[in-house]
VEXKOL-277480 format. One record per residue: y, x, z of N, C-alpha, C, CB in turn. Coordinates in steps of 0.05 Angstrom, whole numbers, padded with zeros to 5 digits, always signed. Each point is the difference from the previous one (the first is absolute). Glycine has a CB too. Layout:
BEGIN
YXZYXZYXZYXZ ...
! end
This chain:
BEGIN
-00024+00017+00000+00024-00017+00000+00025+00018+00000-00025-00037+00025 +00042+00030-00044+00025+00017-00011+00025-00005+00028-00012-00010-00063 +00029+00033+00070+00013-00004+00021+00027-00004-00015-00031+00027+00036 +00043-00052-00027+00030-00002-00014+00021+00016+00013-00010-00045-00013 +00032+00055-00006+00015+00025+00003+00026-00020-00004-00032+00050-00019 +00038-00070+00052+00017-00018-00003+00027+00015+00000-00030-00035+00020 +00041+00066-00013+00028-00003-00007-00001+00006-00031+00022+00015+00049 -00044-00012-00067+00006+00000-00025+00003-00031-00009-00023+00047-00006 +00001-00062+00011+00009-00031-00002+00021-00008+00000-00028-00006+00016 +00048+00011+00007+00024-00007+00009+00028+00010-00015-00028-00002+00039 +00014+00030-00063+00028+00018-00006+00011-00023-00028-00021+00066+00015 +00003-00077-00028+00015-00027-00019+00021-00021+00017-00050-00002-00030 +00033-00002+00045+00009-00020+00023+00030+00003+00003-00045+00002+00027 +00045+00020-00005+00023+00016+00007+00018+00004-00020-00024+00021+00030 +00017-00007-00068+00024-00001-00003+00009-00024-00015-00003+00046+00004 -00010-00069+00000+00014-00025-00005+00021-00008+00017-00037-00014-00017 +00039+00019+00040+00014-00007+00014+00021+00011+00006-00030-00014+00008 +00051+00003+00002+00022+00017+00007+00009+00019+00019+00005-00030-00018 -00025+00020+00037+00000+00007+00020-00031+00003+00027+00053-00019-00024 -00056+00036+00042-00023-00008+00009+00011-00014+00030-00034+00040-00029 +00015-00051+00046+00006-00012+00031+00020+00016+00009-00044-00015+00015 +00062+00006+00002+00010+00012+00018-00013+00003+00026+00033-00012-00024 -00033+00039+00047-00011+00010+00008+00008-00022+00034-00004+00053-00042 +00022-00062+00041+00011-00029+00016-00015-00023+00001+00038+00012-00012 -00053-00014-00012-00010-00024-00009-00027-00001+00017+00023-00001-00050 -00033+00029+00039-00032+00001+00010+00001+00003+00024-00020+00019-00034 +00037-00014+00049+00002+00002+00037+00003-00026+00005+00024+00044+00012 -00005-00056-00015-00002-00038-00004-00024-00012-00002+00037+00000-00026 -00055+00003-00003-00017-00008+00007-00026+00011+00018+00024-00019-00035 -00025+00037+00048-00013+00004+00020-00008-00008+00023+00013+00020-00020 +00013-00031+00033+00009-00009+00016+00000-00039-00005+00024+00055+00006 -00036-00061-00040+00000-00026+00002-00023-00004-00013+00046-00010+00005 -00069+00013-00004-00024+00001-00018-00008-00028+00002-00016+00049+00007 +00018-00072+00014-00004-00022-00005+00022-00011-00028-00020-00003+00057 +00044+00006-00063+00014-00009-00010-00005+00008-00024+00024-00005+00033 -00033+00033-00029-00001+00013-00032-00033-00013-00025+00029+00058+00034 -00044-00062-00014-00022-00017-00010-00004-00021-00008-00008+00017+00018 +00030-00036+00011+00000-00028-00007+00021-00002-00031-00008-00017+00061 +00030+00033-00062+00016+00000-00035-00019+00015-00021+00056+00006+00020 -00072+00010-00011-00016+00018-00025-00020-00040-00016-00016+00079+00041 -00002-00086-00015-00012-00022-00013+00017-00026-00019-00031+00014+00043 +00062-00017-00024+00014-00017-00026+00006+00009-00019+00015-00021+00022 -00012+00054-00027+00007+00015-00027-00019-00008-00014+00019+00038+00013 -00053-00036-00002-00017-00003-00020-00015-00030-00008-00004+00048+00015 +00020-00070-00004-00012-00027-00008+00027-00002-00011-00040-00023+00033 +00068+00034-00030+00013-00002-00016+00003+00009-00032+00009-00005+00045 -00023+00032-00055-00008+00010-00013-00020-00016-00021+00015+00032+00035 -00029-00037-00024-00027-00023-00010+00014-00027-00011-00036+00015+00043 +00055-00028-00020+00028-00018-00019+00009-00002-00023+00013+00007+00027 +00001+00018-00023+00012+00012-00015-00014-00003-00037+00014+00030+00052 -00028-00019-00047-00026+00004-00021-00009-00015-00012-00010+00022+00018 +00000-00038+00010-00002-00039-00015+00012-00017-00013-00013-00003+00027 +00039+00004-00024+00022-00014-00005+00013+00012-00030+00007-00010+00057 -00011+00034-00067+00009+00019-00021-00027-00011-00023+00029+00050+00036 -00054-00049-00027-00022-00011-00019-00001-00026-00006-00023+00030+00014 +00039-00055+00005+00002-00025-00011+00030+00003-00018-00031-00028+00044 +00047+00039-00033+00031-00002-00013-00006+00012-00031+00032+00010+00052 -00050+00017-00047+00004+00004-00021-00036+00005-00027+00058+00019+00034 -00060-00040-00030-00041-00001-00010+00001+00009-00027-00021-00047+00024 +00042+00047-00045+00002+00006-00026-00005+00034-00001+00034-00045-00009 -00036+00056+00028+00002+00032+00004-00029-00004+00006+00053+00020+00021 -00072-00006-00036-00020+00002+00000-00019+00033+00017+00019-00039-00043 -00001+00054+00042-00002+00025+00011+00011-00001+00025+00002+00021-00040 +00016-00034+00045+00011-00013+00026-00017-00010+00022+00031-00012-00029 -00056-00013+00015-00009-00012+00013-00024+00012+00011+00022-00032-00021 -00032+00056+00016-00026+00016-00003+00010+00016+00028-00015+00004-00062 +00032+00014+00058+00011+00011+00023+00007-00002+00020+00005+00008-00022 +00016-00038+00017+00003-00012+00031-00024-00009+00010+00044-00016-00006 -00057-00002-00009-00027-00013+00018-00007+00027+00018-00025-00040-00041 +00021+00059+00034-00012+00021+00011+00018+00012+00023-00024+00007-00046 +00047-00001+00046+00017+00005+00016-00001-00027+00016+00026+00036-00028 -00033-00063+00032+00008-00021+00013-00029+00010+00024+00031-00043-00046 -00052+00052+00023-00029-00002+00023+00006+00027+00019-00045-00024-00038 +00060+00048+00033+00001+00016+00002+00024-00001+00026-00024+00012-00050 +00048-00028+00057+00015-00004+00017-00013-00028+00021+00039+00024-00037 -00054-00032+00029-00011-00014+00020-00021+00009+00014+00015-00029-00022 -00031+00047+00005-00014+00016+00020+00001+00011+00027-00004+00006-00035 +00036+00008+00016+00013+00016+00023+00006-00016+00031+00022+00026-00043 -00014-00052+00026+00009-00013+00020-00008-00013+00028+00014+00001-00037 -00042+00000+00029-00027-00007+00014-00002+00028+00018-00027-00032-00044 +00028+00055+00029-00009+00018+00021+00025+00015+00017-00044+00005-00031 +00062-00017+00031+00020-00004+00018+00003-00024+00023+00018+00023-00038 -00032-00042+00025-00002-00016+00030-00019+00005+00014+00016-00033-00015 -00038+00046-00002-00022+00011+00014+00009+00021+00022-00028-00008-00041 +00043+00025+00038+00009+00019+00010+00013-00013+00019-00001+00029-00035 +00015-00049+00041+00010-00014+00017-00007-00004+00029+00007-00014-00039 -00024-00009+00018-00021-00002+00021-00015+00014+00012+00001-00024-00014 -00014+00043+00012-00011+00020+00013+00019+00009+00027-00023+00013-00047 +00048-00015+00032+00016+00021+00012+00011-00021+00031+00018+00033-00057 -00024-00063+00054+00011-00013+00020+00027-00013-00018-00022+00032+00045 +00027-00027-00067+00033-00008-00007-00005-00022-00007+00023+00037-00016 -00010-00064+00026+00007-00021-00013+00014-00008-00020-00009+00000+00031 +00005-00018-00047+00021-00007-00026+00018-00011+00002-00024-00001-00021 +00050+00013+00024+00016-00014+00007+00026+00000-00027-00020+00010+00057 +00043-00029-00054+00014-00009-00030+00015+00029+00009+00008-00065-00015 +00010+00077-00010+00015+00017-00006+00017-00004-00017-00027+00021+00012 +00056-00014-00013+00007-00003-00015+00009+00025-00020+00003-00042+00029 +00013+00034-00056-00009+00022-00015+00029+00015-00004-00046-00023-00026 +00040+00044+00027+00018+00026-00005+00023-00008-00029-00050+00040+00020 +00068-00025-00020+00016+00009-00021-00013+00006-00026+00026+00015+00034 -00051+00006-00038-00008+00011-00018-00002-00018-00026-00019+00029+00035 -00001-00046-00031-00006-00017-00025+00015-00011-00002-00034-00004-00001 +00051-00013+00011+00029-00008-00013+00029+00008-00013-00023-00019+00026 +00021+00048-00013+00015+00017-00009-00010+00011-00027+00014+00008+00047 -00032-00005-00052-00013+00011-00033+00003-00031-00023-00050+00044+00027 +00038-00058-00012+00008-00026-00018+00020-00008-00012-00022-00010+00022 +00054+00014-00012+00018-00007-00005+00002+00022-00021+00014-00027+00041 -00022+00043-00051+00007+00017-00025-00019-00019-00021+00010+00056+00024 -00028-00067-00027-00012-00021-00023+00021-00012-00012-00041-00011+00022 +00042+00025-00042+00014-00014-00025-00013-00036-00004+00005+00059-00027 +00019-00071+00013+00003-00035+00000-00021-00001-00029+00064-00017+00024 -00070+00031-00043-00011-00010-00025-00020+00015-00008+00038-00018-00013 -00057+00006+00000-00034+00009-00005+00012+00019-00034-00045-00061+00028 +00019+00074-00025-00019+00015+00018+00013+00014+00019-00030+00003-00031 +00053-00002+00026+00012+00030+00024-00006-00006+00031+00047+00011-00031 -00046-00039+00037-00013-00012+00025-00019+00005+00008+00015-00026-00006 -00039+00030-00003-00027+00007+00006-00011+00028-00007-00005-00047-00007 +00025+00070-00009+00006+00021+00001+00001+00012+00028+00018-00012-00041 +00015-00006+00056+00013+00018+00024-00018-00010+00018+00051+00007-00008 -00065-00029+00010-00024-00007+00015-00017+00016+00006+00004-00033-00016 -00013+00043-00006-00030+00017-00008+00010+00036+00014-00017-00035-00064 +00041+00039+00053+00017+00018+00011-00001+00007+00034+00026-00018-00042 -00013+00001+00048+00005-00013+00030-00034+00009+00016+00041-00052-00018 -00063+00040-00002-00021-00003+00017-00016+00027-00004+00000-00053-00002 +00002+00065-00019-00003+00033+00009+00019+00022+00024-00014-00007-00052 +00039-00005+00053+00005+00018+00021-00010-00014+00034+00046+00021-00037 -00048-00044+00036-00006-00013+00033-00032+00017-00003+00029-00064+00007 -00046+00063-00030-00025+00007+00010-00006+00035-00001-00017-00053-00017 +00041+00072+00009+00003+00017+00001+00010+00011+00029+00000-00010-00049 +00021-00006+00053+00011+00011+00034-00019-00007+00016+00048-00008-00001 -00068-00025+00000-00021+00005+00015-00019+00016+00002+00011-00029+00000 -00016+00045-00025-00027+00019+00000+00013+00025+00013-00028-00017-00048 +00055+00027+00046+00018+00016+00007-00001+00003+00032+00027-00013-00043 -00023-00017+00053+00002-00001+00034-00031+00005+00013+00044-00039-00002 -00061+00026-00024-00031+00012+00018-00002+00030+00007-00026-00034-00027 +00028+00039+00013+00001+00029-00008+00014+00016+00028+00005-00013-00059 +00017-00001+00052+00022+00018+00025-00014-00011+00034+00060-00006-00039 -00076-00007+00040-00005-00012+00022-00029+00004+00007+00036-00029-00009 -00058+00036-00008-00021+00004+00004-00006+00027+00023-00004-00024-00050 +00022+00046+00048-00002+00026+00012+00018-00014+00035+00003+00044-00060 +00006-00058+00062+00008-00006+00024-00007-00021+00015+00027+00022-00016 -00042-00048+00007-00015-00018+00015-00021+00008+00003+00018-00031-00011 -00037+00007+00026-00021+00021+00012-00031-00006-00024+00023-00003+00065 -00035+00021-00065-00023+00008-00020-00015-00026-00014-00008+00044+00032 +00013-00066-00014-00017-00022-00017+00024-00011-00018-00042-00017+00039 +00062+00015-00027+00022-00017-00016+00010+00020-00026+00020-00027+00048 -00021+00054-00039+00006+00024-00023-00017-00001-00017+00017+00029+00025 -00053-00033-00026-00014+00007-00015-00003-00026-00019-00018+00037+00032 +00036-00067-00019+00001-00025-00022+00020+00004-00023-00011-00031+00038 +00029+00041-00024+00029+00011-00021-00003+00016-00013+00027-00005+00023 -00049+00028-00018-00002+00013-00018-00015-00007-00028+00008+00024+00040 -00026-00041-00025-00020-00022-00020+00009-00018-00016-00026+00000+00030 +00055-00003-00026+00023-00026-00018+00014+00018-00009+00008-00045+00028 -00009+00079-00029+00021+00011-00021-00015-00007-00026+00023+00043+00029 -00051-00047-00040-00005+00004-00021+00009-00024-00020-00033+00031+00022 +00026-00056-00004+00008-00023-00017+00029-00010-00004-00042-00012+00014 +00058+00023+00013+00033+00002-00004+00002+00020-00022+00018-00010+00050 -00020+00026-00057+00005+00017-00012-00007-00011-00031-00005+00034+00042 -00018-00039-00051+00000-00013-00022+00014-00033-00005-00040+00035-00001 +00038-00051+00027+00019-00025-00018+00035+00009-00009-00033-00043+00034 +00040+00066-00015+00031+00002-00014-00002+00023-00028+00028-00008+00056 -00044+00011-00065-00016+00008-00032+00000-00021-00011-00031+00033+00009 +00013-00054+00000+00002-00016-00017+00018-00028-00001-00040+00026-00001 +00066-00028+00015+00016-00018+00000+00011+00012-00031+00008-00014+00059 +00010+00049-00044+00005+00015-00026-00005+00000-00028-00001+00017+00030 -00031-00022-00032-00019-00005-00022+00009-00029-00017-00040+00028+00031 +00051-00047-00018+00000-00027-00004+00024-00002-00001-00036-00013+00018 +00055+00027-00008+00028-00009-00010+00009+00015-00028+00012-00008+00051 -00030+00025-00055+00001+00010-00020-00007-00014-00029-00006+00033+00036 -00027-00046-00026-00005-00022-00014+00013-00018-00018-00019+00007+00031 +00023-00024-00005+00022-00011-00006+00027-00002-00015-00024+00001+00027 +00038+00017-00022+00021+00015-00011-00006+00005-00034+00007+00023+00051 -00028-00016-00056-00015+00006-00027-00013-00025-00012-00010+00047+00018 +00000-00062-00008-00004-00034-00007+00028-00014-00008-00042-00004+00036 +00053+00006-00013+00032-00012-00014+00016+00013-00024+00007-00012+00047 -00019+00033-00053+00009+00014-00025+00034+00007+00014-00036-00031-00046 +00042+00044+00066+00020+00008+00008+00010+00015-00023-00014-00003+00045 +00041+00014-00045+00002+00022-00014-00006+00032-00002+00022-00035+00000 -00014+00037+00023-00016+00023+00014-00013+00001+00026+00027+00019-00024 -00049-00032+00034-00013+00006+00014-00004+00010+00024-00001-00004-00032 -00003+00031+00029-00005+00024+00007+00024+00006+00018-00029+00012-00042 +00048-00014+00028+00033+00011+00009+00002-00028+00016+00028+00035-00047 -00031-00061+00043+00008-00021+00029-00011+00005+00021+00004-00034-00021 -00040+00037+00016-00009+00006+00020+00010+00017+00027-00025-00010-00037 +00034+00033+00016+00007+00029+00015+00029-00002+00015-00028+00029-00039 +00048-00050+00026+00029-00006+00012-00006-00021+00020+00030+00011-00042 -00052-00022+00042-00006-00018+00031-00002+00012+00015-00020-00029-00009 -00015+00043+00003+00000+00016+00023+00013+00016+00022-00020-00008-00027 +00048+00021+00002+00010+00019+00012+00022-00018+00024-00010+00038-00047 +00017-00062+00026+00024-00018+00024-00013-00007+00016+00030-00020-00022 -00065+00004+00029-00008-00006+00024+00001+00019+00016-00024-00029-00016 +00010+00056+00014-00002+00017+00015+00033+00009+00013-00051+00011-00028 +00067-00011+00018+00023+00008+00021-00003-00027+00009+00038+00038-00019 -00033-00059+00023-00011-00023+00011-00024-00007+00029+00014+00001-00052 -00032+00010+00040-00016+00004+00020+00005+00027+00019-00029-00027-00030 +00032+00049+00022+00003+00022+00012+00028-00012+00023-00021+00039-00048 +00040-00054+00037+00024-00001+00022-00003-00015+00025+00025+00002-00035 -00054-00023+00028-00018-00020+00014-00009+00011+00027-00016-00017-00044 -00001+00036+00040-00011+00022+00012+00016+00022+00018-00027-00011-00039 +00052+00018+00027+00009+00022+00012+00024-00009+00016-00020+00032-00036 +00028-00055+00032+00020-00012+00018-00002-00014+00021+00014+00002-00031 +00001-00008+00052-00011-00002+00029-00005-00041-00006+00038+00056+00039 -00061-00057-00022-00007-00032+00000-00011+00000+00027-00013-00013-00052 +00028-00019+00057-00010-00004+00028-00023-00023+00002+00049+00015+00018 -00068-00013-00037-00024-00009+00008-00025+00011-00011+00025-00037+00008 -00044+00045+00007-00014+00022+00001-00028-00016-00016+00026+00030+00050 -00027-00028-00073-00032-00009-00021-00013+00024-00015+00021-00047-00014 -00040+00038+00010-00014+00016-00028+00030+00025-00017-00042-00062-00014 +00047+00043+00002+00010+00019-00020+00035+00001+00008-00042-00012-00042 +00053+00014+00066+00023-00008+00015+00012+00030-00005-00016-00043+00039 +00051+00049-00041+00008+00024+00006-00003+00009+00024+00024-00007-00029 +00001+00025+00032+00003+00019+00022+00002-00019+00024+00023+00039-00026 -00033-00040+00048+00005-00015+00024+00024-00003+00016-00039+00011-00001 +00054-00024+00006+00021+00001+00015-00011+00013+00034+00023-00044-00035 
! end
């Protein structure tokens, strides 16, 4: 059995992003591991949503529908073995409410198709990029069972923000854009200062993918 060489995994990852955790963040969540679990499981039935809702909206995308189904079984999994983890752990389910992050990336979705389901598709490679990002950063400092699950969700985080990428690309190329290639690449680059400012600026409520802690 082949041993994975996760900071190479991670070096695509990383340079998608603008930025990596702040070193604030991961002491935060240390100190809140019920909190950080109970938002990791709504990330991932939110995720699965997400997914669901993009394959009915958009069923004419045939390459679309192949992927998400798969990403839908693939975030609910997860989601399962986070309550599992729960429970074990004594944590109850309790409501939460949700952070800045995902609503702060949303409001950059352009009003008219395809470019809508572009900054969507966009959007949903960097959320599942900073999450494979935060496993990562967090595996070496929680303790060995919770580290060795995160380390076990860099592989499939790591490929759905490939293949959001993969699909907005698609897309982009189905709509017979004009150039492609070059929208793709001027999203990305505006989400990511976007997200990166998400991340590195002070927020006073402490989730999954939350900035710097007050």
């Amino acid at each position: 059995m082949s041993t994975i060489d996760y900071d190479e995994l991670m070096k695509p990852v990383k340079g998608f992003l603008g930025c990596e955790t702040p070193q604030a963040w991961l002491d935060e969540a240390l100190k809140n591991l019920d909190i950080l679990m109970q938002d990791h499981a709504n990330c991932e039935k939110k995720a699965a949503g997400t997914a669901m809702n993009l394959m009915f909206r958009y069923s004419f995308f045939t390459d679309l529908q192949v992927k998400l189904a798969q990403l839908v079984r693939e975030e609910m999994l997860h989601y399962e073995q986070v309550l599992e983890f729960m429970t074990k752990r004594g944590q109850e389910w309790k409501g939460l409410s949700a952070g800045r992050y995902a609503g702060g990336l949303r409001k950059e979705i352009r009003t008219y198709e395809p470019e809508a389901l572009i900054d969507v598709l966009v959007i949903g490679a960097f959320v599942e990029a900073r999450s494979c990002e935060r496993f990562y950063a967090l595996a070496p400092v929680v303790d060995d069972e919770l580290g060795r699950y995160y380390r076990y969700l860099l592989k499939s985080e790591s490929r759905h923000y490939e293949d959001y990428l993969a699909l907005a690309l698609d897309v982009a190329k189905t709509a017979k854009l004009k150039n492609p290639e070059e929208d793709i690449q001027q999203r990305i680059e505006h989400i990511r200062e976007v997200e990166k400012n998400l991340i590195q600026s002070l927020d006073e409520t402490f989730r999954f993918h939350s900035g710097v802690p007050v």
